[in-house]
C-alpha positions in Angstrom: -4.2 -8.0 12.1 -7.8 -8.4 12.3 -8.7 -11.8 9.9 -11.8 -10.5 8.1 -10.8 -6.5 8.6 -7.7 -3.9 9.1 -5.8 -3.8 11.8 -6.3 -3.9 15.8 -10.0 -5.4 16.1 -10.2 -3.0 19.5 -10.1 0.1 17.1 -12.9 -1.0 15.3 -15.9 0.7 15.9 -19.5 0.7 14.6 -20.8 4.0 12.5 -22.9 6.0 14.8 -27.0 5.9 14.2 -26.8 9.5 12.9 -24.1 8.9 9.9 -25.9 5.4 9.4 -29.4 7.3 8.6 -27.3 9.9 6.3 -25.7 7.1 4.2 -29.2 6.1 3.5 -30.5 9.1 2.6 -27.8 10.2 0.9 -26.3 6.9 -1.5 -29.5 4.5 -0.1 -27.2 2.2 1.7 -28.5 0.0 3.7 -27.8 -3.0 6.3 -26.4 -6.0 4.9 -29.3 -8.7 4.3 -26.9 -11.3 6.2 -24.2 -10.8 9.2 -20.8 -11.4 8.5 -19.1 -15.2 9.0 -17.4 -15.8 12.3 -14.1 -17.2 11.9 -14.9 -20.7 12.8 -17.6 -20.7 9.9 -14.4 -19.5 7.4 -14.8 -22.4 4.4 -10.7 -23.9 4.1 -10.0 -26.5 1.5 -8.6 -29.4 2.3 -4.4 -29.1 2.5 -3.2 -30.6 -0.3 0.9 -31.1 0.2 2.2 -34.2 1.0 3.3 -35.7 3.8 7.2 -36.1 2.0 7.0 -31.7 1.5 5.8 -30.5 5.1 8.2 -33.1 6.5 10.9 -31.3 4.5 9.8 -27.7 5.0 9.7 -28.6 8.9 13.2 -30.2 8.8 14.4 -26.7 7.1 13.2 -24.4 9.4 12.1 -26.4 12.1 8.7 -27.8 13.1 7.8 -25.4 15.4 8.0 -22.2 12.4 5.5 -24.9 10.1 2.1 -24.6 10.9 -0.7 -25.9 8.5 -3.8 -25.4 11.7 -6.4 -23.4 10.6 -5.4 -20.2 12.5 -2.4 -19.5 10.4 -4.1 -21.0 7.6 -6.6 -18.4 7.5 -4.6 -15.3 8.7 -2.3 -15.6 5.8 -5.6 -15.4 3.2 -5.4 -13.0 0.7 -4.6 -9.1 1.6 -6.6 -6.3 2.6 -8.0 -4.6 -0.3 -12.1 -4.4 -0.3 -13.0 -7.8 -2.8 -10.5 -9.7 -0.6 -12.5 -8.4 2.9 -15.8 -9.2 1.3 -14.6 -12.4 0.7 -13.5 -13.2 3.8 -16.3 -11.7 5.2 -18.9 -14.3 3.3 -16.6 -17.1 5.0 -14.7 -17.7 1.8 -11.2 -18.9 2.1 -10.7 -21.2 -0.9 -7.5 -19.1 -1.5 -6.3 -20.0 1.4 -2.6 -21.7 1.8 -2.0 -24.6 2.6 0.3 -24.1 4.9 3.0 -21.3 6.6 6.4 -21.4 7.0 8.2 -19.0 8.6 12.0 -18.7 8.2 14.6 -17.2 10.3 17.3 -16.8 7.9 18.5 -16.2 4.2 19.7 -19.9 4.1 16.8 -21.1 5.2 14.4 -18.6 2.7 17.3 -20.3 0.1 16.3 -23.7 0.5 12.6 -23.6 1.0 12.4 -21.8 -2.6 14.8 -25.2 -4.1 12.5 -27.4 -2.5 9.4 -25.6 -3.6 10.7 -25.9 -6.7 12.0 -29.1 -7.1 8.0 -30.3 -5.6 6.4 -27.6 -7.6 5.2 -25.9 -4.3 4.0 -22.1 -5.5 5.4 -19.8 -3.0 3.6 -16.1 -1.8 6.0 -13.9 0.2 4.2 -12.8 3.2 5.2 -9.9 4.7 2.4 -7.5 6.7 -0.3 -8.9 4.5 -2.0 -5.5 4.0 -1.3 -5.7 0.0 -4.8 -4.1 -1.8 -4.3 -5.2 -5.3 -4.8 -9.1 -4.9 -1.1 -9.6 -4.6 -1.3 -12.7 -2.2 -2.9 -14.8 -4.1 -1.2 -17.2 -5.8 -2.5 -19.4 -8.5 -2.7 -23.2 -8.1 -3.4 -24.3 -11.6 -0.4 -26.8 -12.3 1.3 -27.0 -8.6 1.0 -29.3 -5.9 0.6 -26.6 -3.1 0.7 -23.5 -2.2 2.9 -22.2 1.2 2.6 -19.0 2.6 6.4 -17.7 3.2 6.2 -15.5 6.5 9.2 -13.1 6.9 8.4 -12.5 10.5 11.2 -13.8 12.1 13.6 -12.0 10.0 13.3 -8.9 12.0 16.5 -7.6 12.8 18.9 -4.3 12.6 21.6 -5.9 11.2 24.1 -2.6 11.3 24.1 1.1 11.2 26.8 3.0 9.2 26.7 6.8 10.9 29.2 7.9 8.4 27.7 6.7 5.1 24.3 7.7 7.2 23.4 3.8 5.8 21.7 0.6 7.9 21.4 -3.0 6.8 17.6 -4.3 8.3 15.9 -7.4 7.5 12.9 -7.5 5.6 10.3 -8.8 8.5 10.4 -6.1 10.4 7.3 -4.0 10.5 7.3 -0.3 10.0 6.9 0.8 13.9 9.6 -1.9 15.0 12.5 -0.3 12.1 11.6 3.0 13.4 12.2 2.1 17.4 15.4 0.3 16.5 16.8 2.9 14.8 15.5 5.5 17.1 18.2 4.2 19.5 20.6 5.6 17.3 18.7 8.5 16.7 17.9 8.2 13.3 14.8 7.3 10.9 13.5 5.6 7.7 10.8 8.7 7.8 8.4 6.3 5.5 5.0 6.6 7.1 2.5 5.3 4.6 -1.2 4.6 5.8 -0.1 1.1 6.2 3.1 1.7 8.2 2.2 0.3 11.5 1.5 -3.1 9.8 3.2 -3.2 6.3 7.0 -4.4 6.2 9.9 -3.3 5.1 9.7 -6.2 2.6 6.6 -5.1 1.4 7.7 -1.6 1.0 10.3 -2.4 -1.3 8.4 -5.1 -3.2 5.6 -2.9 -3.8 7.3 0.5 -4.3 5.7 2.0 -1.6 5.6 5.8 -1.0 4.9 7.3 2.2 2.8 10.0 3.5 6.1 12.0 4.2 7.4 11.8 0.5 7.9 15.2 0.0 10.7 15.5 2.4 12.0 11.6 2.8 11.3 10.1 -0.9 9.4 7.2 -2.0 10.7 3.8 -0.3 12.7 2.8 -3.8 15.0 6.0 -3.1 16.1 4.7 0.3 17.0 1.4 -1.2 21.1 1.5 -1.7 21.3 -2.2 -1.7 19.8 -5.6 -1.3 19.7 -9.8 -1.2 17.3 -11.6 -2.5 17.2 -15.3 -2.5 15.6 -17.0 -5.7 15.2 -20.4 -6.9 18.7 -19.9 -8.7 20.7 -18.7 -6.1 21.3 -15.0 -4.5 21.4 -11.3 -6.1 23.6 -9.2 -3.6 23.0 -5.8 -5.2 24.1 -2.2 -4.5 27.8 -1.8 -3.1 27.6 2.7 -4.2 25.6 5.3 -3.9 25.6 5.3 -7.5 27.0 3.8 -10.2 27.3 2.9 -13.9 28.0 -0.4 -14.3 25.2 -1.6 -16.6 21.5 -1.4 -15.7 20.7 -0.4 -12.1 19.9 -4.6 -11.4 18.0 -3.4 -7.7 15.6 -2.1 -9.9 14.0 -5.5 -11.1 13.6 -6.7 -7.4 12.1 -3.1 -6.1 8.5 -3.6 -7.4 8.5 -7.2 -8.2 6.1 -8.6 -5.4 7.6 -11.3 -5.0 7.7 -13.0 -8.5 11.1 -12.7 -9.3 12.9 -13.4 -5.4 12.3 -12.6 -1.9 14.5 -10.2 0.0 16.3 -11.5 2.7 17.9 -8.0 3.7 17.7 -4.3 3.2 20.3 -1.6 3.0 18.5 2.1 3.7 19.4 5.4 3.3 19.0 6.5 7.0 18.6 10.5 8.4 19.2 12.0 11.7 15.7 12.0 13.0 13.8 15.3 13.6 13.5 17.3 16.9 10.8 19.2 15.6 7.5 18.1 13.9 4.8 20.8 12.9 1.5 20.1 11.0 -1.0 22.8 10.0 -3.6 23.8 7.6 -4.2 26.1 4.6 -7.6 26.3 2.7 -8.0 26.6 -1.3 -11.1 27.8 -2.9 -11.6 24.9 -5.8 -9.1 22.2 -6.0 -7.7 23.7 -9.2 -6.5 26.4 -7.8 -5.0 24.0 -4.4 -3.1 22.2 -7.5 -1.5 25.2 -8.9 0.1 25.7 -5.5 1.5 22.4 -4.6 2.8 22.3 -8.5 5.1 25.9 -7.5 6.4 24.3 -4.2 7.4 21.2 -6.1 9.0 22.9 -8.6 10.7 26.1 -6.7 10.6 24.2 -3.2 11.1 24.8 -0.6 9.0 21.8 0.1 7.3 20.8 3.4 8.3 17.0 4.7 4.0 16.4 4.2 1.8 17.8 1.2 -1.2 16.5 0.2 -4.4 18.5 -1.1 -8.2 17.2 -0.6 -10.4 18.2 -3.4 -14.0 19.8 -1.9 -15.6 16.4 -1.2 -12.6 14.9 0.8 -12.5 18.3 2.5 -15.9 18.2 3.3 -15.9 14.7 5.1 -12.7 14.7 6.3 -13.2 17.9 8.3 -16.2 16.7 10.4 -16.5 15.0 13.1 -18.8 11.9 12.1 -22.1 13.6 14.4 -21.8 16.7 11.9 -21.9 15.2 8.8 -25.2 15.8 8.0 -24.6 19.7 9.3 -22.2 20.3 6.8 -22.2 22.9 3.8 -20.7 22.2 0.5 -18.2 25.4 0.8 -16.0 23.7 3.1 -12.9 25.1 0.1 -9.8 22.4 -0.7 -7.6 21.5 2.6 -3.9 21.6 2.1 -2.4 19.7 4.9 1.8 20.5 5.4 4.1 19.1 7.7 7.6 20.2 8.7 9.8 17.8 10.2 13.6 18.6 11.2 15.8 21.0 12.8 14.0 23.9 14.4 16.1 26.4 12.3 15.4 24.4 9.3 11.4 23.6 9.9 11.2 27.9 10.4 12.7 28.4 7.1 10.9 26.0 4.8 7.5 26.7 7.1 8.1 30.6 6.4 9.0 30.0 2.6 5.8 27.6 2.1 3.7 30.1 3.5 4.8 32.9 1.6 4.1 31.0 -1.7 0.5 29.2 -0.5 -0.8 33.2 0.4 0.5 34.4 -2.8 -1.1 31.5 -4.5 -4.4 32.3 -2.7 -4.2 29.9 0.3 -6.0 30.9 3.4 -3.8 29.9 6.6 -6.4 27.7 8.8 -3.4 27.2 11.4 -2.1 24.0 13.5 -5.4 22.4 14.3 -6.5 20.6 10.3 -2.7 19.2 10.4 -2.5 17.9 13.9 -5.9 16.5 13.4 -4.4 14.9 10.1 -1.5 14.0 11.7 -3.2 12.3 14.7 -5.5 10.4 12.5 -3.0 9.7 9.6 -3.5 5.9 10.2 -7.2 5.2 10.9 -8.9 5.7 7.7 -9.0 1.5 6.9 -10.8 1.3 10.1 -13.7 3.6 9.0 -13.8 1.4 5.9 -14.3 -2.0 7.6 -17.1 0.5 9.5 -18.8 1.4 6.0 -18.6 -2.4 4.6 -20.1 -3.6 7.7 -23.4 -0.7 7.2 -23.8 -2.3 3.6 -21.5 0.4 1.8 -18.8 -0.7 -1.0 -15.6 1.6 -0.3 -12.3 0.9 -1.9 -9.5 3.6 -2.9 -7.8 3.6 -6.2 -4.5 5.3 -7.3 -2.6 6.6 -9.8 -0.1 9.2 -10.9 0.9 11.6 -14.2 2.7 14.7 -15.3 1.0 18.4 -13.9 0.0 19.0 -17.5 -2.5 16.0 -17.4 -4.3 16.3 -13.7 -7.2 17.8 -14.7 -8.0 15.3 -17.7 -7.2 12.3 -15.9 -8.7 13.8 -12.4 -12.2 14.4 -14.4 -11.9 11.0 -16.0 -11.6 8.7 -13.3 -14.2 10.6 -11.7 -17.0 10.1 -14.8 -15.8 6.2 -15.1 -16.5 5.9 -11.4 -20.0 7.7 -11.9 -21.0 6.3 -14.6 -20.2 2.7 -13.2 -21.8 3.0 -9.7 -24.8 5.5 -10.4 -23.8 8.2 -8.0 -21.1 7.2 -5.8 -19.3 9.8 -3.4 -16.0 9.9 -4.4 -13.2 12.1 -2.9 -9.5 12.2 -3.8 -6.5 14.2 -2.9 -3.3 14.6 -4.1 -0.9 12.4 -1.8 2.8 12.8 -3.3 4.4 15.4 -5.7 7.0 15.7 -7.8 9.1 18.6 -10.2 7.0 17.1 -13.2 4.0 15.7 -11.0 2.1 13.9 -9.0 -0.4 11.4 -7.5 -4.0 11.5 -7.3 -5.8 9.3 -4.5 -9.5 8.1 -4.9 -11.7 6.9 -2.7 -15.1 6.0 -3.7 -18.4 5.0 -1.1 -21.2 3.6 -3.0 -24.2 1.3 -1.8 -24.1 -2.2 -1.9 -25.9 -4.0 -4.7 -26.5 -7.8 -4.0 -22.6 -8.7 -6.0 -20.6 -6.4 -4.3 -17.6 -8.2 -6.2 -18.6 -7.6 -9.4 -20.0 -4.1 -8.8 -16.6 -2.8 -7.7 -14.9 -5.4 -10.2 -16.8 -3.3 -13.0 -16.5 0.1 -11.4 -12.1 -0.7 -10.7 -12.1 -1.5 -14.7 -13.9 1.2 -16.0 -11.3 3.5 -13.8 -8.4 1.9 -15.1 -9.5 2.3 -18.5 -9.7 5.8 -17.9 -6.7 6.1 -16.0 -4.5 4.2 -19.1 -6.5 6.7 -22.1 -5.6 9.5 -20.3 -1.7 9.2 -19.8 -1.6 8.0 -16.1 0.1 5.0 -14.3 -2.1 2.4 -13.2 -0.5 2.4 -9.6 1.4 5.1 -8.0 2.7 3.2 -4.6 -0.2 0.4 -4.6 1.3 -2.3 -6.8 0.2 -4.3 -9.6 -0.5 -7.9 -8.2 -3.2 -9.4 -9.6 -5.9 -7.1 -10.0 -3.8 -4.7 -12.4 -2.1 -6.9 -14.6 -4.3 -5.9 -17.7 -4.2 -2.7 -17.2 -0.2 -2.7 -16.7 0.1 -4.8 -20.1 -1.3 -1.7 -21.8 1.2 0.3 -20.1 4.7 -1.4 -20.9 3.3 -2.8 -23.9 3.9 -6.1 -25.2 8.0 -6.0 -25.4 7.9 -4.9 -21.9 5.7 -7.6 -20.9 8.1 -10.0 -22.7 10.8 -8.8 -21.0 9.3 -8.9 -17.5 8.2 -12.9 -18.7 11.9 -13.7 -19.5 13.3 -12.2 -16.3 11.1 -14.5 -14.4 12.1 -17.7 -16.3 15.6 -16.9 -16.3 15.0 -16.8 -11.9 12.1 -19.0 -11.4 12.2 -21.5 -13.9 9.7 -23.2 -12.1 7.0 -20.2 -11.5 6.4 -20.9 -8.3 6.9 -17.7 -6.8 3.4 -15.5 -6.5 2.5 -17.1 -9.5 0.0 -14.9 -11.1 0.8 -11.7 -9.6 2.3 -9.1 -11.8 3.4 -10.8 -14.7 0.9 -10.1 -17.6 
């Protein structure tokens, strides 16, 4: 992963001259007054563990997976959202850890966590480091340290269970490399969320990630039939049925926790047979009211596509050009419903004539294969356009958040106005990305100009949104997470009991608190 940006540094690419002179006619953005840091001018403060702690993380697990150099130090800063780029962009990497250890087995995640705890060492999991909601950065009031705890090297399939349809995978291993392994026994996870060719499966359960494909695979949470997680107590080992009712469902306080109650050592996924056939194509809806309407019937009636998601008219109307034709474009470019069918051939002809049938009827306009190819060969490149907008002196950032089909329109329209009313006149776009019988998710993205405190323009615009988002009945985060950045907002939403149960759980596993302390708890 690029240090200061997303991804592969060779996908990079500067915005041409054309959509540079648009973006300054159209929201007055303009070059940044000063170039971005390099990373040898990146600011680090000084390590501050002892000599007695990195001699016994190294004798753990072994001096070659401890490093403390500034290389690791800074590529394990912070995650990926756009306050934690800017940052690193100005050369800032006071959150830096102080150093990285990288385990290769449960045991070993086991006793760094008792040693951490007996030194008062705070822990972040690390896992693809692509969290946007400040969830890798830890607090250092009241510890000695901070260690970043890279999964990496746990990266194996452990086992595959063709019967039960079932395989055991270790939490390190990155979305691409859990796919290729289990391609060789021609299955698939089918989770493909914009992050997938960097984010873990880690950091899929620990965030409650939901892929592009959720409509046909489910959110990660529903592949999860079982799990370990070390913790500074000792090991949860849970899930041994597909279902059960002994007592509360106990995977459900490690899915979601970002790693503030344990880490997981080891997965156990719900696995399918994967697809011989893949189709993507494209209808077109005349307002985005109307686009809702129609993805509400399919989730409720089905059949449902593997891939739905609708853009409202100003995602459509970007996301349809090619960047030289932006300034060509007309503002009746209509609401794009992308689908995808993934499966048997006899089973992607039914659903893809039973889809149709219902988007006509609802008053979709078939556009054919070419807007969900192009989706689907672009499905992974937006971040990369974003570090291309922050470096032309734009402030772009996505927000997320989820409610029942009766509320849409309220909380669609007041996310909207609190983003406006914030930034002055912002573009933002948003599309629904996953649905449900009772509902579904709205996505925002917002471009604005830069004003000279880029941090505390977006910090004011993200709290007026999540204000909005909690008075009008939604969920401050869909699949994004809580870390830090959404702990107030997700105090409103449990309510104080909640929040006092979430604060005992975590003392009754990490007496200490040194595991992502500050993330997620309010």
């Amino acid at each position: 992963m690029l240090w200061s940006g997303w991804g592969d540094p060779a996908k990079a690419a500067e915005l041409p001259e054309p959509v540079r002179r648009l973006l300054g006619e159209v929201l007055g953005i303009r070059e940044p007054a000063a170039p971005a840091a390099t990373f040898g001018e990146v600011r680090l403060p000084a390590p501050a563990l002892s000599p007695l702690v990195l001699t016994s993380l190294g004798a753990i697990v072994g001096g070659d997976h401890l490093r403390f150099d500034d290389d690791a130090r800074i590529r394990h800063t912070r995650g990926k959202s756009t306050p934690d780029l800017l940052l690193m962009r100005a050369g800032n990497g006071s959150d830096a850890p102080d150093a990285v250890v990288l385990p290769g087995t449960h045991g070993e995640v086991a006793e760094v966590l008792r040693l951490c705890a007996e030194h008062r060492v705070a822990v972040v999991p690390f896992g693809g480091g692509t969290s946007v909601v400040g969830g890798l950065v830890a607090s250092r009031t009241g510890f000695a340290g901070v260690v970043a705890l890279d999964l990496a090297r746990l990266n194996r399939l452990v086992s595959v269970d063709p019967e039960s349809m079932v395989a055991e995978l270790e939490p390190g291993l990155r979305g691409p490399q859990a796919e290729h392994l289990l391609a060789g026994h021609g299955m698939t996870l089918g989770h493909f969320p914009q992050s997938y060719e960097y984010a873990t499966l880690g950091g899929f359960a620990a965030a409650r990630s939901s892929g592009q494909a959720s409509a046909g695979y489910g959110r990660f949470d529903d592949l999860v039939v079982g799990l370990t997680a070390a913790t500074p107590r000792g090991t949860l080992d849970l899930g041994r049925a597909p279902k059960s009712a002994a007592g509360p469902d106990l995977r459900q306080v490690i899915l979601g926790s970002e790693g503030a109650f344990g880490v997981i050592t080891s997965l156990r996924l719900r696995v399918r047979r994967a697809p011989e056939l893949r189709v993507y194509e494209g209808w077109r809806f005349g307002a985005f009211p109307a686009g809702v309407a129609a993805l509400r019937r399919l989730a409720q009636e089905g059949p449902l596509p593997t891939v739905l998601r609708l853009s409202d008219e100003a995602e459509t109307m970007v996301g349809l050009a090619k960047p030289s034709d932006l300034g060509s474009l007309s503002s009746d470019s209509g609401c794009l419903v992308v689908a995808g069918y993934e499966g048997t051939p006899g089973d992607v002809s039914y659903r893809r004539e039973r889809t149709a049938a219902t988007l006509a009827e609802m008053g979709g306009v078939y556009l054919g294969p070419e807007p969900g190819e192009k989706w689907a060969h672009g499905r992974y490149a937006a971040p990369y356009l974003r570090d291309s907008l922050l470096a032309a002196g734009a402030t772009v950032e996505t927000l997320e958040t989820a409610c029942f089909w009766s509320g849409v329109p309220r909380l669609y329209d007041a996310v909207r106005r609190a983003l406006a009313a914030s930034l002055g006149s912002p573009l933002v776009m948003c599309h629904v990305s996953h649905v449900y019988g009772t509902g579904a998710s709205l996505y925002f993205t917002v471009v604005t100009a830069q004003t000279d405190d880029p941090l505390g323009q977006w910090a004011g615009a993200k709290r007026a949104a999540g204000e909005a988002i909690v008075q009008s009945g939604g969920t401050i985060s869909h699949h994004h997470g809580v870390g830090r950045d959404h702990r107030q907002a997700y105090a409103l939403e449990i309510g104080e009991l909640g929040a006092e149960i979430l604060r005992g759980i975590k003392e009754r596993l990490d007496p200490a608190g040194i595991l992502n302390p500050g993330v997620l708890i309010p």
